[in-house]
C-alpha beads as a LAMMPS data file, in Angstrom:
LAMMPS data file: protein, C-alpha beads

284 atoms
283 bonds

1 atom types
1 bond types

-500.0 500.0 xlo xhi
-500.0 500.0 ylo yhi
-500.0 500.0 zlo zhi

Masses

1 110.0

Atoms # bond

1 1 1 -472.162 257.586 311.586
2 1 1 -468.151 256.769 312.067
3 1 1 -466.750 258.383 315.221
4 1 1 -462.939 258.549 313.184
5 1 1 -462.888 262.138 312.038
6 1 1 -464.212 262.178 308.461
7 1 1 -460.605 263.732 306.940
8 1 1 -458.658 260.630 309.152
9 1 1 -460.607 258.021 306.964
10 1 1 -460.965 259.855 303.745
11 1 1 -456.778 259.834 303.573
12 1 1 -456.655 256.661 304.964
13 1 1 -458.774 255.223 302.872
14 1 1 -457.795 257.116 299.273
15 1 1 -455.332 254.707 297.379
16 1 1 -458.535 252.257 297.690
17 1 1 -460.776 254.658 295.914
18 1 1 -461.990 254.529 292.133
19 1 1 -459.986 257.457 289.869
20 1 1 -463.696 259.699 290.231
21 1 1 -463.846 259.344 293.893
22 1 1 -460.446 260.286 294.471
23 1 1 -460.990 263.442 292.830
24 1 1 -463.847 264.119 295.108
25 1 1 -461.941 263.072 298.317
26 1 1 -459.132 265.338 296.635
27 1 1 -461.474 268.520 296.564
28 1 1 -463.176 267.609 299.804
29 1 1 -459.806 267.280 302.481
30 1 1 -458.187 270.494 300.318
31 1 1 -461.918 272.535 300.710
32 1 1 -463.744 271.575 303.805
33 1 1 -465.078 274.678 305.003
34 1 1 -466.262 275.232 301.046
35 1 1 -467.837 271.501 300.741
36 1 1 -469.659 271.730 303.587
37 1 1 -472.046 274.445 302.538
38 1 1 -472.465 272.836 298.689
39 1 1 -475.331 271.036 297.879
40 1 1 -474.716 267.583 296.117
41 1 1 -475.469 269.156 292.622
42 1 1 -472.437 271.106 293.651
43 1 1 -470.184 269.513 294.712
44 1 1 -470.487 267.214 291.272
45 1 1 -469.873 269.786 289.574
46 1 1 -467.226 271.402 291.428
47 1 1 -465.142 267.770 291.260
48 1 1 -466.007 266.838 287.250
49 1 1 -467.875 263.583 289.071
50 1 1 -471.438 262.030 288.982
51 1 1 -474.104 262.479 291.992
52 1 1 -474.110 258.804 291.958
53 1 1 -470.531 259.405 292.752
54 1 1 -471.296 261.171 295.977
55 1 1 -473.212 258.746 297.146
56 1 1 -471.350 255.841 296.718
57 1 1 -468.673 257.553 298.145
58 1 1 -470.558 258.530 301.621
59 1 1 -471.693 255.020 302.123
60 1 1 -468.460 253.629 301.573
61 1 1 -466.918 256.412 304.238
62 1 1 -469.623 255.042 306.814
63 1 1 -472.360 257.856 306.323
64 1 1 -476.186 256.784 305.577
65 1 1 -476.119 259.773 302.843
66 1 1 -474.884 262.991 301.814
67 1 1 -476.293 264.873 304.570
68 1 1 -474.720 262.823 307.153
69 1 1 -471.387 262.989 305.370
70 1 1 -471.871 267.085 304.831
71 1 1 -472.420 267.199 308.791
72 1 1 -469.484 265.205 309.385
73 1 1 -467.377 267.803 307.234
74 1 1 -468.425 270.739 309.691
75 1 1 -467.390 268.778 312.707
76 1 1 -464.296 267.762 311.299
77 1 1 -463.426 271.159 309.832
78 1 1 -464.387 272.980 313.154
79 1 1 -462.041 270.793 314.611
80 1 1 -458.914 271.701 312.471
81 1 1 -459.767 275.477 313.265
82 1 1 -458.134 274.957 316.834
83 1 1 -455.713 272.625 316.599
84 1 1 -453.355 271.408 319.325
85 1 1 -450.704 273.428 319.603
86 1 1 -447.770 270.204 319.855
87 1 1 -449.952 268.328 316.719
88 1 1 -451.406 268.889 313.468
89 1 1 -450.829 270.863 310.684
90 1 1 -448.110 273.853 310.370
91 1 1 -449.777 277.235 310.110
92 1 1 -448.340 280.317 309.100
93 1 1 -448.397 281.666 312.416
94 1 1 -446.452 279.116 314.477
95 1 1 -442.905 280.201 315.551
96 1 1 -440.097 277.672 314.946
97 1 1 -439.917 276.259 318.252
98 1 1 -443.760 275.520 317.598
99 1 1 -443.205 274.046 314.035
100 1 1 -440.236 272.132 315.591
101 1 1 -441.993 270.440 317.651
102 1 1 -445.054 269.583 315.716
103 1 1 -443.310 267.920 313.339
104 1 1 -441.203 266.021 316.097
105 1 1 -444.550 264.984 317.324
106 1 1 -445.851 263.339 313.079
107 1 1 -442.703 261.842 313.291
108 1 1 -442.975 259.891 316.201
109 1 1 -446.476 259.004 315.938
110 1 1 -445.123 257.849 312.770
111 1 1 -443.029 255.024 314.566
112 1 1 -445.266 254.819 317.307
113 1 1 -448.323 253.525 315.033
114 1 1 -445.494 251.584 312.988
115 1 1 -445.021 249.704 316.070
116 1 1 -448.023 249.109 316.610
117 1 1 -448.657 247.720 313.249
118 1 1 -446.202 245.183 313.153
119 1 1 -446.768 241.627 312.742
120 1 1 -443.622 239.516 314.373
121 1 1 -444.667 236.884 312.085
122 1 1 -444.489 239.035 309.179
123 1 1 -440.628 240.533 310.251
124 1 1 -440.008 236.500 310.846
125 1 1 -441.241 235.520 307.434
126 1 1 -439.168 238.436 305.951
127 1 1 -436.445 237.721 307.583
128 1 1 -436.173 234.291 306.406
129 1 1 -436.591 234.785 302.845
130 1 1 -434.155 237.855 303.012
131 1 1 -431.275 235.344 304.786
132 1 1 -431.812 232.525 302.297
133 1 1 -432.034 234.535 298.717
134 1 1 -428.740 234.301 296.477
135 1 1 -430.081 237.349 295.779
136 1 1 -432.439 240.598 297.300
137 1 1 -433.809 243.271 294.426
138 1 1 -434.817 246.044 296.261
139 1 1 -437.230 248.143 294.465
140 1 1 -439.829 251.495 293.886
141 1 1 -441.350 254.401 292.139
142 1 1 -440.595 257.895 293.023
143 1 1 -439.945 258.492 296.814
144 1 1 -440.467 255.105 297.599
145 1 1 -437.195 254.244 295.504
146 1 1 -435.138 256.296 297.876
147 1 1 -436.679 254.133 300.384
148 1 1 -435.251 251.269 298.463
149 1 1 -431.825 252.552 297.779
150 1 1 -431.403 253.140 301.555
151 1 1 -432.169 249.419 302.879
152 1 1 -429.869 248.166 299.800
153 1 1 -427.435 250.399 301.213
154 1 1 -427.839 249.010 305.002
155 1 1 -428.183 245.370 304.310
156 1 1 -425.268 245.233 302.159
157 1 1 -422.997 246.316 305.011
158 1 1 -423.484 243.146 306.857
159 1 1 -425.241 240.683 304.094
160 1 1 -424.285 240.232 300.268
161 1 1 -426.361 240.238 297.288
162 1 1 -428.393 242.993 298.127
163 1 1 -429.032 245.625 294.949
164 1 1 -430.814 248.515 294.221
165 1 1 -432.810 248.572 290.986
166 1 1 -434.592 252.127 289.898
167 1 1 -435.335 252.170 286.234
168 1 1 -439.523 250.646 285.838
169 1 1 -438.117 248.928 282.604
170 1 1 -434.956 247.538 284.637
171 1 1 -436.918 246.419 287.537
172 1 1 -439.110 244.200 284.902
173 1 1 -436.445 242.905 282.704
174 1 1 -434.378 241.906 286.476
175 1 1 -437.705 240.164 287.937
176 1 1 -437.740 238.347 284.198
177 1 1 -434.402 236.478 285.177
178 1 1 -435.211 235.476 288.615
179 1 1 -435.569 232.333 290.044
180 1 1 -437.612 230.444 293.006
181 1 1 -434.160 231.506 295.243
182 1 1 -434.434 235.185 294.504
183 1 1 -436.098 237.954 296.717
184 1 1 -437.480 241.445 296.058
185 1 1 -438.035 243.974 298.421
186 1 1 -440.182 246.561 296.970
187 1 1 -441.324 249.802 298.758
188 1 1 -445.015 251.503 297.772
189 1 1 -446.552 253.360 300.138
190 1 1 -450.105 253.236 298.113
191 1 1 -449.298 249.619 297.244
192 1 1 -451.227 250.434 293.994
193 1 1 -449.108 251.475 290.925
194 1 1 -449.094 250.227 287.612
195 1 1 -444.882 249.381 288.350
196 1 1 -445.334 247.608 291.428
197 1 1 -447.890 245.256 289.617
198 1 1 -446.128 244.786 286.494
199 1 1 -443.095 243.932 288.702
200 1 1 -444.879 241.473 291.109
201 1 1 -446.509 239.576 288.509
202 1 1 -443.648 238.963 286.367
203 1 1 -441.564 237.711 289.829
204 1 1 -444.554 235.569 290.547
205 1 1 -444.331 233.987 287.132
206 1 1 -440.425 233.454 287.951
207 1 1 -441.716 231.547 291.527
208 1 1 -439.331 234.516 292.786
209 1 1 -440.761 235.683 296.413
210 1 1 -441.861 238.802 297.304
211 1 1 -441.933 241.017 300.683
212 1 1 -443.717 244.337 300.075
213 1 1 -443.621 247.416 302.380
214 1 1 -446.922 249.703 302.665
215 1 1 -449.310 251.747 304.355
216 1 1 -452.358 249.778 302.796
217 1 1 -452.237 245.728 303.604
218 1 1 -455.595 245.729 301.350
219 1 1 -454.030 247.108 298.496
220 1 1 -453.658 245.036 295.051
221 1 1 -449.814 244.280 295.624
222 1 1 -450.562 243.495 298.910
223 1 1 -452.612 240.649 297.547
224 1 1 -449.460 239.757 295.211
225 1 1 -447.258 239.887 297.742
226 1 1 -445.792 236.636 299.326
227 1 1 -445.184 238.851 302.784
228 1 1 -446.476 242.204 304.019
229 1 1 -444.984 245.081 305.840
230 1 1 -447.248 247.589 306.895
231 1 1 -445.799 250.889 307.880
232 1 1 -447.845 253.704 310.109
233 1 1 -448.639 257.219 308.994
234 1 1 -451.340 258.213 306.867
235 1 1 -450.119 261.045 304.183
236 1 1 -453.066 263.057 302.236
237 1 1 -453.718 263.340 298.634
238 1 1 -451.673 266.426 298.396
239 1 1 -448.587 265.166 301.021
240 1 1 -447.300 263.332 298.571
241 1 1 -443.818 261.905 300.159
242 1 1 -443.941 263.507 303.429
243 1 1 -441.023 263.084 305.908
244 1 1 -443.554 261.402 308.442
245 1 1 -444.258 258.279 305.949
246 1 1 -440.392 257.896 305.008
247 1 1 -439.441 257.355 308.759
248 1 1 -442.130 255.485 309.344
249 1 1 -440.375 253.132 306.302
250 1 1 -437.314 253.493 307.495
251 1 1 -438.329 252.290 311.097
252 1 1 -439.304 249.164 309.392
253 1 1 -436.157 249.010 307.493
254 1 1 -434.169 249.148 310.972
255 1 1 -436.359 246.505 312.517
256 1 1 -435.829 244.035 309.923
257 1 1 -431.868 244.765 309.711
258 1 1 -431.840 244.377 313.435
259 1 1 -433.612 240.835 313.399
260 1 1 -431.086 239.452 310.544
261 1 1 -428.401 240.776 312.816
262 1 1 -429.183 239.255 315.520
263 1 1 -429.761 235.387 313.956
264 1 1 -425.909 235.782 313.492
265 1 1 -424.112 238.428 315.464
266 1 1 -420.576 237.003 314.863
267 1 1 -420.692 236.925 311.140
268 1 1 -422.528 240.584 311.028
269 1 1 -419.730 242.150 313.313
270 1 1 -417.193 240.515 311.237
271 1 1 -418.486 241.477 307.903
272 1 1 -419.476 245.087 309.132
273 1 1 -415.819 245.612 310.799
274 1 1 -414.687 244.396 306.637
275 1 1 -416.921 246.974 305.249
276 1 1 -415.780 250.088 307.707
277 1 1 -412.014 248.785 306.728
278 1 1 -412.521 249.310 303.348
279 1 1 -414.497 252.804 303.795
280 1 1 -411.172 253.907 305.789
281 1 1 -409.474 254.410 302.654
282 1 1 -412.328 256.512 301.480
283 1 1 -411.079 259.069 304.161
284 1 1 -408.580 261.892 303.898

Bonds

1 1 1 2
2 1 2 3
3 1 3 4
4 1 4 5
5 1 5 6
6 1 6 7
7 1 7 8
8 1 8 9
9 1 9 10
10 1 10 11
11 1 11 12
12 1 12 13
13 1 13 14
14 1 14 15
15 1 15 16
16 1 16 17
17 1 17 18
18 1 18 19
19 1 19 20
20 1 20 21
21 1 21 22
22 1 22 23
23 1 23 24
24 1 24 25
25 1 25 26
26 1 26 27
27 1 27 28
28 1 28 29
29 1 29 30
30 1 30 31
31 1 31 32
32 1 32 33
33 1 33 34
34 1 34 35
35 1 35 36
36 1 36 37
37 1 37 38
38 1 38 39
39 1 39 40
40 1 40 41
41 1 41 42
42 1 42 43
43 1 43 44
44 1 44 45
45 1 45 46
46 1 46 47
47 1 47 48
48 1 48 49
49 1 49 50
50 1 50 51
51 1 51 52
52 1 52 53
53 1 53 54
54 1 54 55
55 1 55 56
56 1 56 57
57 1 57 58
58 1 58 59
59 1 59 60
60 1 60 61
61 1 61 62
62 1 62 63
63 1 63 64
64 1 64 65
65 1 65 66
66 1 66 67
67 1 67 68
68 1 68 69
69 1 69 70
70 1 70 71
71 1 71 72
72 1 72 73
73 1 73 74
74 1 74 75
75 1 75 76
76 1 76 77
77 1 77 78
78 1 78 79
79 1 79 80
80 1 80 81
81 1 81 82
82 1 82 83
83 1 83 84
84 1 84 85
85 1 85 86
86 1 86 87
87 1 87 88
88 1 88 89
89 1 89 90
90 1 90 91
91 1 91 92
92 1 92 93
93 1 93 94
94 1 94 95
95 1 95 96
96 1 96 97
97 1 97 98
98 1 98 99
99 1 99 100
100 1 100 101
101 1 101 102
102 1 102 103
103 1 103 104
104 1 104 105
105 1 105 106
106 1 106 107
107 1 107 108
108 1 108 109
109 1 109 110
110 1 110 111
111 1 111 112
112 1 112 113
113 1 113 114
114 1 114 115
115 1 115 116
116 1 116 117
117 1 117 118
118 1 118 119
119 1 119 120
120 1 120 121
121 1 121 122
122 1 122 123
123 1 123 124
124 1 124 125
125 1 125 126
126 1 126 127
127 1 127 128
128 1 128 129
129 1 129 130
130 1 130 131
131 1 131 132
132 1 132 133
133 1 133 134
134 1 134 135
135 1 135 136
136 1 136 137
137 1 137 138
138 1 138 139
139 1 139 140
140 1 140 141
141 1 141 142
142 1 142 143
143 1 143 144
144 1 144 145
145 1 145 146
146 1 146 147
147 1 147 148
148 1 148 149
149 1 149 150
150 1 150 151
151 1 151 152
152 1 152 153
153 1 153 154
154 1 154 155
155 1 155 156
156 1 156 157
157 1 157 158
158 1 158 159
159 1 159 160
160 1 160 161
161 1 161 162
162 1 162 163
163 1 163 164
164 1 164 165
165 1 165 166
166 1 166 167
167 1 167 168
168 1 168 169
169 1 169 170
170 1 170 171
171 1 171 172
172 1 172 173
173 1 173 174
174 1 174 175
175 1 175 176
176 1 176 177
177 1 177 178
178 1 178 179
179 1 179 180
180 1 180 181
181 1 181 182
182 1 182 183
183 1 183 184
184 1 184 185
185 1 185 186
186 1 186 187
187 1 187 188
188 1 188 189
189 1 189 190
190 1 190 191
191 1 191 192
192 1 192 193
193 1 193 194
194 1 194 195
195 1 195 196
196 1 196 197
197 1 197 198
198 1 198 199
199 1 199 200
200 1 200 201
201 1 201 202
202 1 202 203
203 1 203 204
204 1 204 205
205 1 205 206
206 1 206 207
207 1 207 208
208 1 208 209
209 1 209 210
210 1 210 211
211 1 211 212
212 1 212 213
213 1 213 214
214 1 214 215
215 1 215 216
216 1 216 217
217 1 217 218
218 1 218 219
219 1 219 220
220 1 220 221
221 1 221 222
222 1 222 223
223 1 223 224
224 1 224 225
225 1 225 226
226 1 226 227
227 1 227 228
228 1 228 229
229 1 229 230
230 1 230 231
231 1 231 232
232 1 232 233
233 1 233 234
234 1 234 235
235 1 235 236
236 1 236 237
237 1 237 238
238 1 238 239
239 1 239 240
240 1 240 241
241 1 241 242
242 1 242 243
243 1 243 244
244 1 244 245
245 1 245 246
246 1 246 247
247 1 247 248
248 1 248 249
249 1 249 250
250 1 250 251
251 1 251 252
252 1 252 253
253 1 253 254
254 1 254 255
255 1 255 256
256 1 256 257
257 1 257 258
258 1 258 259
259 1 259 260
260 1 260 261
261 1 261 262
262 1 262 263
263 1 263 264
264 1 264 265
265 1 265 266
266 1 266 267
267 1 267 268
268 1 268 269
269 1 269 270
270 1 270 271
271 1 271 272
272 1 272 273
273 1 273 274
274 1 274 275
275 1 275 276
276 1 276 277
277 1 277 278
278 1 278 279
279 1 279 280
280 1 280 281
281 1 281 282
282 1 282 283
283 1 283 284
């Protein structure tokens, strides 16, 4: 049986899972003290999924069968009863100072598992692409576009030909007129939407490169990917864009700024000091 509490690996692992299971692992992390007392009959019915389901799904979590996976649920459910008072979820009971600083405490395990996820060859191989494109698309769905917009926003202050693309049909039709000196730098956190592959493909036919930044470095555009950031904190199905995951992004962002920087200090200053000149005017 896996020692990582059940809940940990079921969100860690969920943009991996087939569309059934991840209606299962959907009910089971949002019902745990229900699931736990549900015999496998019910719990396929309570989810819309096959038994078979079930019990692919508990060997592929680790657990020998459903009973071992239903025993795992109680442990991990007793667990979130009590939590620590400076971690875990809010509850409607904290105060603010409490609330303030549990989510002070996500956010810098955030970074802190960020950190510890990084590659240096990885932010090398970025880098390098990044400095010698004529030209960096920086791309996403949803949340992950904000991502996006923000390192187009920071890398054109010291580096031209960085640009922000939203629109799924735009970011297509822009990867269609790439070339082998072209860059995107696309941000999915699941690393597993129908965009992000449609995009990735069509760059790859283009011999454009490709630097991808996301929680799962298994993931299909992971495996299209010419280089792969991997960015700490896991979300669950139903945190959808959570503050934690962003910083953790933008963490990443500021790493990879900061090691294009530094190659050429001189020119960045110079360039930067041109950009703030011109933003004067924007001032009353």
């Amino acid at each position: 049986m896996p020692e990582e509490n059940v809940f940990t690996r079921i969100t860690r692992e969920y943009y991996q899972l087939t569309a059934s299971e991840k209606k299962l692992a959907a009910f089971v992390v949002a019902n745990g003290q229900r699931s736990q007392t549900m015999s496998i009959s019910e719990l396929a019915a309570a989810c819309g999924v096959a038994e078979a389901t079930i019990s692919r799904f508990c060997r592929r979590m680790g657990y020998r069968g459903y009973s071992a996976f239903r025993l795992a649920i109680a442990a991990a459910t007793a667990a979130r009863l009590d939590p620590d008072p400076l971690s875990g979820e809010i509850q409607p009971k904290d105060t603010v100072p409490e609330l303030c600083a549990k989510l002070a405490g996500v956010d810098m395990d955030a970074i802190r598992e960020t950190q510890s996820l990084i590659r240096p060859k990885a932010i090398l191989a970025a880098a390098d692409l990044l400095l010698a494109a004529d030209k960096v698309l920086c791309m996403g769905q949803g949340g992950s576009m904000l991502m996006a917009e923000e390192a187009a926003h920071l890398f054109t202050t010291a580096f031209s030909g960085f640009f922000a693309v939203a629109d799924s049909h735009m970011q297509v039709i822009a990867a269609a007129n790439l070339t082998e000196r072209d860059v995107i730098l696309f941000f999915s956190y699941s690393g597993s939407t129908k965009d992000l592959m449609d995009v990735l493909r069509v760059a790859r036919q283009q011999h454009a490169r490709t630097i991808l930044v996301t929680r799962y470095p298994g993931s299909p555009g992971a495996g299209l990917a010419d280089t792969v950031l991997q960015c700490g904190s896991t979300e669950g199905p139903l945190q959808l864009g959570s503050v934690a995951a962003r910083i953790a992004q933008l963490y990443l962002i500021d790493v990879l700024f900061s090691e294009m920087c530094r190659r050429d200090l001189e020119t960045c200053r110079h360039r930067r000091e041109l950009v703030a000149d011109a933003l004067s005017e924007k001032h009353v």
